[in-house]
C-alpha positions as CSV (number, residue, x, y, z in Angstrom):
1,X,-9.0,151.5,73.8
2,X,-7.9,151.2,77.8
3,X,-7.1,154.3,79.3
4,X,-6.0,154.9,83.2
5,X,-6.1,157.6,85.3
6,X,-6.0,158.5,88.9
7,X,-9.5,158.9,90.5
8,X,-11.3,162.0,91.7
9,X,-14.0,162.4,94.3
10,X,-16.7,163.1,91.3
11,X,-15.8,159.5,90.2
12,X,-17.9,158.3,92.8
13,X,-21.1,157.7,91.2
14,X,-19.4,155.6,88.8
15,X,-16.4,153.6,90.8
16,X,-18.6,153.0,94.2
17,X,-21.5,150.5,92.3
18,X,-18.2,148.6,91.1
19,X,-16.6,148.5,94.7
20,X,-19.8,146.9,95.7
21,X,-19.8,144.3,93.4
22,X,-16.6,143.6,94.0
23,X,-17.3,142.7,97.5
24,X,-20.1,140.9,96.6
25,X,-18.6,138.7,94.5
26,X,-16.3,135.6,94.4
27,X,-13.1,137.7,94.5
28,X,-13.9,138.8,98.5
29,X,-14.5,135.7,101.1
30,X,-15.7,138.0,103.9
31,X,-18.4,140.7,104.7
32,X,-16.6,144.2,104.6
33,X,-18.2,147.4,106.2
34,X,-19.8,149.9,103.9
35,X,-18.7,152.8,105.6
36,X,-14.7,151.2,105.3
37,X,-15.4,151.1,101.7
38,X,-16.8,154.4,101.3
39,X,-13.9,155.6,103.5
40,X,-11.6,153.7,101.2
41,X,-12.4,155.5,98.5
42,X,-12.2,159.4,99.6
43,X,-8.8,158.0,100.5
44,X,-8.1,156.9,97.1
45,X,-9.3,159.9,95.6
46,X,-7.6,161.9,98.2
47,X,-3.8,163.3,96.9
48,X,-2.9,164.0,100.3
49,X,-3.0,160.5,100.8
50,X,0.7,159.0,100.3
51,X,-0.8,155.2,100.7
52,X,-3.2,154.8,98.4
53,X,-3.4,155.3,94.4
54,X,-7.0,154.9,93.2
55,X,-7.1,154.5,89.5
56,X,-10.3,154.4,86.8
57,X,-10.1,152.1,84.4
58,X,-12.0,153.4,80.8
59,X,-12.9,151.1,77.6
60,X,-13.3,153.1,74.9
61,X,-13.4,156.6,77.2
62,X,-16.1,154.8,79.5
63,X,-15.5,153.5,83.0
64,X,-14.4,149.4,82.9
65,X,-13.8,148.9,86.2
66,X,-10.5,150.1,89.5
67,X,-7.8,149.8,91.0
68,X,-6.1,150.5,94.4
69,X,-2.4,150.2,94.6
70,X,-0.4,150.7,97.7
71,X,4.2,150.2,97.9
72,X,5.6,149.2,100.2
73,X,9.6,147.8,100.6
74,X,9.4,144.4,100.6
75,X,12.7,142.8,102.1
76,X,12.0,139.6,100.8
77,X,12.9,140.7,97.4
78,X,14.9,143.4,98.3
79,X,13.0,146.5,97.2
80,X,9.8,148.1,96.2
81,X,6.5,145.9,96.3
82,X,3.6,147.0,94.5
83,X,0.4,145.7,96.2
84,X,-2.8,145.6,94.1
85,X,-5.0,146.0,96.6
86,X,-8.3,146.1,94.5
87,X,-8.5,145.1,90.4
88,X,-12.2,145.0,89.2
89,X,-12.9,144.7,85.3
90,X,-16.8,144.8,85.0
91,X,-18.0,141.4,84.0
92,X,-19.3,142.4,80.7
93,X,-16.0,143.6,79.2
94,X,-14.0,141.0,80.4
95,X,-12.6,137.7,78.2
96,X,-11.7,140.4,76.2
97,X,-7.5,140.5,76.6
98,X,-8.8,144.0,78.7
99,X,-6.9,142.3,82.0
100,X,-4.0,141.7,80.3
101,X,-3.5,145.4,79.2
102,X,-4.1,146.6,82.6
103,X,-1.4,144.2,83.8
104,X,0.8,145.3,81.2
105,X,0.0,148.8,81.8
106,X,0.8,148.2,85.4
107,X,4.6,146.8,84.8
108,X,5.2,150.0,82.6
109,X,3.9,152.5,85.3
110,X,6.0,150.9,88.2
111,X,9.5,150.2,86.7
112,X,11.1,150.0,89.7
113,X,9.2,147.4,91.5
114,X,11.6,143.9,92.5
115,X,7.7,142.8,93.3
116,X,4.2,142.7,92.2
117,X,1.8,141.4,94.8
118,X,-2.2,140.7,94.9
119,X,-4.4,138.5,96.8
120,X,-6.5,136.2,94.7
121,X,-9.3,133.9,96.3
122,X,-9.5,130.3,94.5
123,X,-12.7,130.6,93.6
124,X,-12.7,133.4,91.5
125,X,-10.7,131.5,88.9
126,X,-11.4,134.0,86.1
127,X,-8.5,135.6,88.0
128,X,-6.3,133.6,89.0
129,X,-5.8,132.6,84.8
130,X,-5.4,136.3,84.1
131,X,-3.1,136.7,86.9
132,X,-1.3,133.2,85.6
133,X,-1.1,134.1,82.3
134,X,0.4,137.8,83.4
135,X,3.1,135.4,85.0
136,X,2.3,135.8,88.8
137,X,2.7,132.5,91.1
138,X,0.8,131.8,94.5
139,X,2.7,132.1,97.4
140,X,2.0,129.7,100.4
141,X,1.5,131.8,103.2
142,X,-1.1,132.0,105.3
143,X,-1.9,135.9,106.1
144,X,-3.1,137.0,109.3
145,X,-4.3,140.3,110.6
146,X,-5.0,142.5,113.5
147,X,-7.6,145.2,112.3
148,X,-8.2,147.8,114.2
149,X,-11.1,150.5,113.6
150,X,-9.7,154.3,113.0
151,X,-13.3,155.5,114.1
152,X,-13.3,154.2,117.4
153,X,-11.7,155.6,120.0
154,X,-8.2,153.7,121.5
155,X,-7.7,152.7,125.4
156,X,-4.3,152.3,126.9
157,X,-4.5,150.2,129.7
């Protein structure tokens, strides 16, 4: 039976092996810091963190895989966007119609979101079918970024 609940920092034994894999497999085309993954997470955990919802996914009571979710508005659609900013399902327990609870569960948790949003690489086409058959569509944009590192100290010039 699936069960969610928000994470806690004692999930960390369990959820942070999963966050590696994750980044070391198909779904992530790029190397990613440790330490912004580790960081990641004591944010997730972290209630006094309005950005980010980290969330344990359990099969049967025992841990199946994450999620982060962040809102934002989106203006595009004219209201709140939900981003799934992480979905893991460990490999073992997926096939299973597992995905498509937690995709169901997430439409029920976030009523009023106009928008659903994720990022999906091609490759990992496991994915993209669960995300298909959940009735998401690619948009064609091409995303850029300007990261900056929080640890580092800023100049002005």
């Amino acid at each position: 039976m699936l069960t969610v609940r928000d994470l806690t920092p004692e999930d960390a034994p369990a959820v942070l092996p999963m966050v590696e894999e994750f980044y070391h497999s198909d779904a992530v085309d790029h190397p990613v810091d440790p330490a912004v993954l580790e960081r990641s997470f004591r944010a997730a955990t972290d209630p006094a963190e309005p950005l980010l919802r980290g969330l344990l996914i359990q099969w049967d009571g025992a841990p199946a895989g994450y999620l982060y979710i962040t809102q934002c508005y989106s203006a595009e659609v004219g209201g709140r966007c939900v981003l799934l900013d992480e979905v893991y399902l460990r490999p073992e327990l997926r096939g299973r119609g597992i995905g498509t609870q937690i995709m169901a569960w997430l439409k029920r948790s976030y009523p009023s979101a106009c928008r659903f949003r994720l990022e999906v690489t091609r490759a990992n086409q496991g994915a993209v079918r669960l995300y298909q058959k959940a009735g998401y569509e690619f948009l064609h944009y091409d995303q850029m970024v300007l990261d900056i590192d929080p640890t580092k100290e800023r100049r002005t010039t």
